[in-house]
C-alpha positions as CSV (number, residue, x, y, z in Angstrom):
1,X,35.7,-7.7,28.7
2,X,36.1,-9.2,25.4
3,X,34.4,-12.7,26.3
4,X,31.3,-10.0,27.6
5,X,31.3,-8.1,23.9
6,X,31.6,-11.3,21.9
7,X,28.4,-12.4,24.2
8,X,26.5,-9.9,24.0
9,X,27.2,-9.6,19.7
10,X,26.1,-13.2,20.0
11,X,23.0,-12.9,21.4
12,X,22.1,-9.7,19.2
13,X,22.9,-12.1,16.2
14,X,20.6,-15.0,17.6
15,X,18.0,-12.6,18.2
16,X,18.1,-10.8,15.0
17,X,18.0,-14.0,13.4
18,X,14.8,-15.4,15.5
19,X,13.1,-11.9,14.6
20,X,13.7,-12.7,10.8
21,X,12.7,-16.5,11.4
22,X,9.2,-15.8,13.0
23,X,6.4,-15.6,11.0
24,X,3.5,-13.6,11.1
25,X,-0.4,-13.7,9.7
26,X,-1.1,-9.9,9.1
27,X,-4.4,-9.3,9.8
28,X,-6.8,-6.1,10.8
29,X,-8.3,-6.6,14.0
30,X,-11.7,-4.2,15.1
31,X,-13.8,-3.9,18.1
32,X,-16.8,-1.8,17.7
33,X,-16.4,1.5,19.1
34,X,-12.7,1.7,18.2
35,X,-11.3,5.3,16.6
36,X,-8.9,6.1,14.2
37,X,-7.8,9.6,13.2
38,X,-6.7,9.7,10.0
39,X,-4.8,12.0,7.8
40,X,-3.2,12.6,4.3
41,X,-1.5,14.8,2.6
42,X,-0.4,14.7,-1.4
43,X,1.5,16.9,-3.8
44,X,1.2,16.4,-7.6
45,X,2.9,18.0,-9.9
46,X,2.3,17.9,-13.9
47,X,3.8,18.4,-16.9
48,X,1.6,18.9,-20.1
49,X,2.9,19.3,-23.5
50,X,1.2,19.8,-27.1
51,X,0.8,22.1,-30.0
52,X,1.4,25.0,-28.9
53,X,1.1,24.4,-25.5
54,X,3.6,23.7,-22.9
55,X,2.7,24.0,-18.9
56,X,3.4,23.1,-15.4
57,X,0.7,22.5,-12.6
58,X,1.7,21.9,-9.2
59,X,-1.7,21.0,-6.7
60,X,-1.9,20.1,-3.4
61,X,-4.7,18.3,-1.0
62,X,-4.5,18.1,2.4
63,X,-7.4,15.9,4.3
64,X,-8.0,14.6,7.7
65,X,-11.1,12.0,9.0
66,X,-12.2,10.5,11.9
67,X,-12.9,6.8,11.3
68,X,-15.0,4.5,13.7
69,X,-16.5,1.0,13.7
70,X,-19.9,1.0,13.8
71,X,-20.6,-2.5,12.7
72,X,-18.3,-6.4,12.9
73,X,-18.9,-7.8,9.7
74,X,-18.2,-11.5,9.2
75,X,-14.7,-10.7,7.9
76,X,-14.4,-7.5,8.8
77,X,-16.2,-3.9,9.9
78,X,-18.0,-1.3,9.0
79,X,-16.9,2.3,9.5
80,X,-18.5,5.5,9.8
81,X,-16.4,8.4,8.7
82,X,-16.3,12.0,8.5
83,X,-13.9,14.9,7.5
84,X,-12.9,17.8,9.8
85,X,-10.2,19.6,7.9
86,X,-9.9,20.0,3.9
87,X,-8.1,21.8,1.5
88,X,-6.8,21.8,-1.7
89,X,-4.9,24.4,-3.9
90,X,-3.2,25.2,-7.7
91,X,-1.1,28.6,-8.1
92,X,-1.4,28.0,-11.7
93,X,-5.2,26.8,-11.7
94,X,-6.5,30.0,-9.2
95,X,-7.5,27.5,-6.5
96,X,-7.4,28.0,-3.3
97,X,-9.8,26.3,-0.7
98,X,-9.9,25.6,2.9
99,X,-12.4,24.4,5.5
100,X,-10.7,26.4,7.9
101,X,-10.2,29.6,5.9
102,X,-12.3,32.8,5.8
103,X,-16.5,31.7,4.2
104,X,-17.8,35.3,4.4
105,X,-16.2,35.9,1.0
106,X,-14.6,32.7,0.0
107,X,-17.5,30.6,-1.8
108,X,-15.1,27.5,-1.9
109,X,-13.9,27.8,1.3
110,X,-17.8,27.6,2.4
111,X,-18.3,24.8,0.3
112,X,-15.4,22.8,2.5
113,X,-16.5,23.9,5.6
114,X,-20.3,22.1,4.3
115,X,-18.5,19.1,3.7
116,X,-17.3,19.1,7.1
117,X,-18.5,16.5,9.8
118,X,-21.2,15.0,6.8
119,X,-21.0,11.2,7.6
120,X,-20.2,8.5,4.9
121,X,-19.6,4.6,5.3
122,X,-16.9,2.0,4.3
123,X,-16.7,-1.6,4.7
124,X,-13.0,-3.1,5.1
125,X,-12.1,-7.3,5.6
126,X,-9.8,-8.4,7.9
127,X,-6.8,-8.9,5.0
128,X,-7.2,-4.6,4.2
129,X,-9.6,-4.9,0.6
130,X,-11.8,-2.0,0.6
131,X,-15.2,-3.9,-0.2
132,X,-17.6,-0.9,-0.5
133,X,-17.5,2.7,-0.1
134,X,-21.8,4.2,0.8
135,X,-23.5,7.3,1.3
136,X,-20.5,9.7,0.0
137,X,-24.1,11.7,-1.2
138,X,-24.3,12.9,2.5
139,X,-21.0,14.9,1.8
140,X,-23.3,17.2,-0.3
141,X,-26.0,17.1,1.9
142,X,-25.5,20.7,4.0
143,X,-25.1,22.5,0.6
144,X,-28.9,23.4,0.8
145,X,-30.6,26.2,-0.3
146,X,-31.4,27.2,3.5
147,X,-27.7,27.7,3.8
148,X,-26.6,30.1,1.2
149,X,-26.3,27.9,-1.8
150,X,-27.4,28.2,-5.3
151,X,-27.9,24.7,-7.1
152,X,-25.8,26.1,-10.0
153,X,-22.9,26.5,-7.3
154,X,-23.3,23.4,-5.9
155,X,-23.0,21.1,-9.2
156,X,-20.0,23.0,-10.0
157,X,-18.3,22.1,-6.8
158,X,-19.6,18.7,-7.1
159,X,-17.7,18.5,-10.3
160,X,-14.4,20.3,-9.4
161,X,-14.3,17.9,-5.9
162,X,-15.0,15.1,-7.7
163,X,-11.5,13.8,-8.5
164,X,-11.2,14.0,-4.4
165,X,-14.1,13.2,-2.7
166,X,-16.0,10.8,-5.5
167,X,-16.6,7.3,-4.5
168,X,-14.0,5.8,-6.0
169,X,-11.3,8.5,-5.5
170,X,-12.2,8.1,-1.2
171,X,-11.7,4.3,-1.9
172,X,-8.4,5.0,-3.9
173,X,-7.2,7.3,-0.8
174,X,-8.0,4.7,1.6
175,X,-6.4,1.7,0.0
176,X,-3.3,4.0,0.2
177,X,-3.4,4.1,3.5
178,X,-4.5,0.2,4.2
179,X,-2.5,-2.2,2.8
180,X,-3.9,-5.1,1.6
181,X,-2.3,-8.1,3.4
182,X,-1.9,-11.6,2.0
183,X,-3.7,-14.6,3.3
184,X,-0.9,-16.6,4.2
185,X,1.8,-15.9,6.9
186,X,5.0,-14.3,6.2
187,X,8.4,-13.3,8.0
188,X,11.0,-10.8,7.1
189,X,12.4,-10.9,3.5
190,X,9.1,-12.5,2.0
191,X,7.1,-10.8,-1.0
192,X,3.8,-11.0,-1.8
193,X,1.5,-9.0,-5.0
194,X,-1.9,-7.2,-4.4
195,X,-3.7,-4.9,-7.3
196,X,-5.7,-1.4,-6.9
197,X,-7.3,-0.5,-9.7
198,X,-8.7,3.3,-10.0
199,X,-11.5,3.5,-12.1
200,X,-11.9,7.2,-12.5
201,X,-11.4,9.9,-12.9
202,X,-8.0,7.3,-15.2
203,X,-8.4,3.8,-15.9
204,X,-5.4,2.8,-13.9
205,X,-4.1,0.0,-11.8
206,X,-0.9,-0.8,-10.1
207,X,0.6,-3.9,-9.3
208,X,2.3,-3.8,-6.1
209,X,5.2,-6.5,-4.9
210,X,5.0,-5.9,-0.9
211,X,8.0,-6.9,1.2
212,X,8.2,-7.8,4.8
213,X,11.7,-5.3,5.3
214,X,11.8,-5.6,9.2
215,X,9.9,-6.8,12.0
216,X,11.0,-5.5,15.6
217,X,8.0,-6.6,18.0
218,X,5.5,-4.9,18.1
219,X,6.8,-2.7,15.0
220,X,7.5,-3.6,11.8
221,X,8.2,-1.9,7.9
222,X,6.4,-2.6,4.8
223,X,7.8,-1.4,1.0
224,X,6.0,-1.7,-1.6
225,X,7.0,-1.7,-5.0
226,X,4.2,-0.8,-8.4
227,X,4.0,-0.5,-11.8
228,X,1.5,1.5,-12.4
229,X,-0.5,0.8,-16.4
230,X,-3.7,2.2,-17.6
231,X,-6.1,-0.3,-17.8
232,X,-8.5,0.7,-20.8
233,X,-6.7,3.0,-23.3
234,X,-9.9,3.8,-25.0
235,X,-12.2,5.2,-22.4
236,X,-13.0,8.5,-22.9
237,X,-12.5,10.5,-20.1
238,X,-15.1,13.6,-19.6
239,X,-13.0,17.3,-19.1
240,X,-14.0,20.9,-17.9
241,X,-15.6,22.9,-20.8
242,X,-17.0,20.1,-22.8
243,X,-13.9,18.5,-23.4
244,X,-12.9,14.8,-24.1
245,X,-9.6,12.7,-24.0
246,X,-8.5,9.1,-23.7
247,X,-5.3,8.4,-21.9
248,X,-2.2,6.2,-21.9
249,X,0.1,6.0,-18.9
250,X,2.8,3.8,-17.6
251,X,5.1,4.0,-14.2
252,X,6.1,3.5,-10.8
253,X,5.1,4.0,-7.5
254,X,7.3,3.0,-4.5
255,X,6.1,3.4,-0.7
256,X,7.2,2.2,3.0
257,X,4.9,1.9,5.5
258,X,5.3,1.4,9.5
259,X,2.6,-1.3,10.9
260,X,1.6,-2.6,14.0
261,X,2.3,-6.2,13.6
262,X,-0.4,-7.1,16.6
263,X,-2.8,-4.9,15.3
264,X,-2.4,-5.0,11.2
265,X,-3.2,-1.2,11.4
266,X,-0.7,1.1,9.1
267,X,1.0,4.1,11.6
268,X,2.6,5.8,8.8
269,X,3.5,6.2,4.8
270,X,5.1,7.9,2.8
271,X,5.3,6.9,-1.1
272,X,6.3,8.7,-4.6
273,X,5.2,7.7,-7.9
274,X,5.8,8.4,-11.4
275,X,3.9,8.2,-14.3
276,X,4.7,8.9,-18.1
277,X,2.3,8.9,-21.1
278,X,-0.1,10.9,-22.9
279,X,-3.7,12.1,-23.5
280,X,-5.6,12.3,-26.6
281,X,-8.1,15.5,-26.6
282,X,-11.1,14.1,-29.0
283,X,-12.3,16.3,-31.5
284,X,-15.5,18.2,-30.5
285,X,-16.4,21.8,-29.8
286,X,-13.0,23.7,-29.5
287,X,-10.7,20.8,-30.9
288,X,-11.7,20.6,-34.6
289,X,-9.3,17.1,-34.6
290,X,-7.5,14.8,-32.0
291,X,-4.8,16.3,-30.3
292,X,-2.1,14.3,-28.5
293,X,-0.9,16.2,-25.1
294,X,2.1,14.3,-23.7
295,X,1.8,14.4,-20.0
296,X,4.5,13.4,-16.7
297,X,3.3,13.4,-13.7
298,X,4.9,12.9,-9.9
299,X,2.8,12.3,-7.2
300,X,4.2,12.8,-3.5
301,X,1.9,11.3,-0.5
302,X,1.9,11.0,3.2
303,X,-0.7,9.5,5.8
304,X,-0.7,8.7,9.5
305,X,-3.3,6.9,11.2
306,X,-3.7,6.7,14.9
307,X,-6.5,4.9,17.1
308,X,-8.0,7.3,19.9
């Protein structure tokens, strides 16, 4: 009996051991045709002080997509995509929207429910960088006249949906869902750094040191670890009602991810990140001079992504 345990503890060692040994070229693979359903989920919560002014905000956005390849690119695809369920909501802001909720007399909720099944495009290479993001115009495209909308009320959506369905914040989503892989191989234990920059609606990046944790065929666990800087302290940074600010941020953002290791293709995320700093209100209109607002915010995010 204890010649068949010390065996069998033996063989687990050898094989955990061969696991950690083997190395692997992370890579996206696509076939036209292919499916992914996609979905995210975030929580942000904020804390703004200044003269005078001290406040919490607590939002949270909930989005799912279908994703398919419509084109092979010579180092990667092309993707067609297209939202079925959106919302997003703030106690403390008064918003409260849903694609699914009631559009008789919920103007919002109408708007989400136009946003719906609109197609857009995005091109990925085979290592996970998001190379272009096209057509997010179509997402506009069903608030028309012939449905019910005014063109007043459809600028002033486009402006409060910017910060989650503008070009560059859909890019932002997606690359933290896709990890970007390095081009040479790795095995278990091995680092290597990637960037993502956000350009708007703040000039931040993060630099991320990725981590092969564990690899159990075909599975295997990514953490990622990013400091998170703003990238141009002077850009001013248009606000609701006219207003102006620059910002200045540092902080962290930690994830783990579950991959297919045969595949490349993320399963699951979950990250938190943390950013301290503060924003300076430009004098203008209401604010007769600059006006520093120190601001902390926490950011909580989930995705999952599964092929059809």
């Amino acid at each position: 009996m204890k010649k068949t345990t010390l065996l069998a503890a033996f063989v687990a060692c050898c094989s955990f051991a061969v696991n950690a040994q083997k190395e692997y070229k992370l890579q996206y693979t696509f076939k036209k045709g292919d499916t992914y359903e996609w979905a995210q989920s975030s929580t942000v919560k904020q804390h703004i002080a200044g003269p005078g002014f001290d406040q919490n905000i607590e939002s949270a956005v909930k989005a799912n997509a279908t994703m398919k390849v419509i084109e092979l690119t010579s180092n990667g695809a092309k993707f067609e995509m297209e939202y079925t369920k959106l919302s997003t909501s703030s106690q403390q802001a008064g918003i409260n929207m849903d694609s699914e909720g009631d559009t008789t007399k919920n103007f919002p909720n109408k708007a989400l429910q136009a946003i719906k099944g609109k197609k857009f495009n995005f091109t990925i290479n085979k290592n996970g960088e998001i190379e272009s993001v096209e057509n997010t115009e179509n997402l506009w495209s069903g608030m028309t006249a012939k449905n019910g909308f005014a063109e007043a009320q459809v600028a002033m959506m486009k402006q409060q949906l910017e910060n989650q369905l503008g070009k560059n914040s859909i890019k932002v989503s997606l690359e933290n869902t896709l990890v970007k892989y390095p081009e040479n191989k790795i095995k278990v234990g091995l680092t290597w750094n990637n960037k993502v920059e956000t350009g708007a609606p703040l000039p931040l990046k993060t630099d991320y040191v990725w981590t092969l944790e564990s690899a159990t065929h075909p599975s295997g666990v990514l953490v990622g670890d990013g400091q998170i800087g703003t990238t141009d302290t002077t850009k001013v940074m248009p606000l609701q009602q006219g207003l102006r600010a620059t910002t200045n941020f540092k902080g962290r953002r930690v994830e783990r991810t579950n991959i297919n290791l045969e595949t490349g293709w993320p399963e699951s995320s979950k990250s938190y990140a943390e950013q301290k700093g503060f924003m300076m209100l430009l004098a203008g209109g209401q604010i007769p001079e600059d006006m520093k607002m120190d601001v902390e915010i926490t950011t909580d995010l989930e995705s999952t992504l599964k092929k059809k």
